[in-house]
C-alpha positions in Angstrom: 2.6 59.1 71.4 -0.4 56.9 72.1 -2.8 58.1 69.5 -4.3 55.2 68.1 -6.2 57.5 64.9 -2.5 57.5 63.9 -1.6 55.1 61.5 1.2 52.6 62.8 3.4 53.9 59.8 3.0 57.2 60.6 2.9 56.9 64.0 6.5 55.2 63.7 7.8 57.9 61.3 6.7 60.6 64.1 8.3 58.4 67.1 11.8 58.4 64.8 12.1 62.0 64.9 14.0 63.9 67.4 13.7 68.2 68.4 16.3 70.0 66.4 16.9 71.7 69.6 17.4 69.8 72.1 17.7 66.6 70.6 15.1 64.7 72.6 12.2 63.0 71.5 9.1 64.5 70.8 5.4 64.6 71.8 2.7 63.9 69.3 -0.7 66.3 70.0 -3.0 64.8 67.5 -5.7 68.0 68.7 -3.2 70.5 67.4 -1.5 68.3 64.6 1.3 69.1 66.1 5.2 67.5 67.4 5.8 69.5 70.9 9.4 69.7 72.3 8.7 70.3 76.0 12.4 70.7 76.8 12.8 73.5 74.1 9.1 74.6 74.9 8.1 74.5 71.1 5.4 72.9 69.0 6.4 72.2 65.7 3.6 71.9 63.0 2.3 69.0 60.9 1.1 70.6 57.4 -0.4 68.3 54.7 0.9 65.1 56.9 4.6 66.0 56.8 6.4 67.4 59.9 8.0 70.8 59.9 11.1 71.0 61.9 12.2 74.1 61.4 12.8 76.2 64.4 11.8 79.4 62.6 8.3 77.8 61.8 7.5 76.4 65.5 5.0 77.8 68.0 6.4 79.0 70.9 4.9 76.9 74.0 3.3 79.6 76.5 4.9 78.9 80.5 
């Protein structure tokens, strides 16, 4: 997570949380506002600033 538009208390929040899958850190794509789990292969969504780590509500990442 290198996105400096992010700011550093936000940006520390996001670096804090871990996949509910896998239990791995997480990568922060500021294009799609989104938290992306390579290991699980999921993207979970950022609505209205707050993360959404529900499994059910993730994007599937195409191969």
């Amino acid at each position: 997570m290198t996105d400096q538009s992010v700011p550093a208390f936000e940006r520390r929040m996001l670096e804090a949380l871990i996949c509910p899958v896998t239990h791995s850190t997480l990568e922060y794509d500021a294009a799609a506002n989104e938290l992306v789990s390579p290991g699980a292969r999921l993207a979970f969504p950022i609505r209205e600033g707050i993360p959404i780590m529900l499994v059910d509500e993730a994007r599937k990442l195409d191969d």
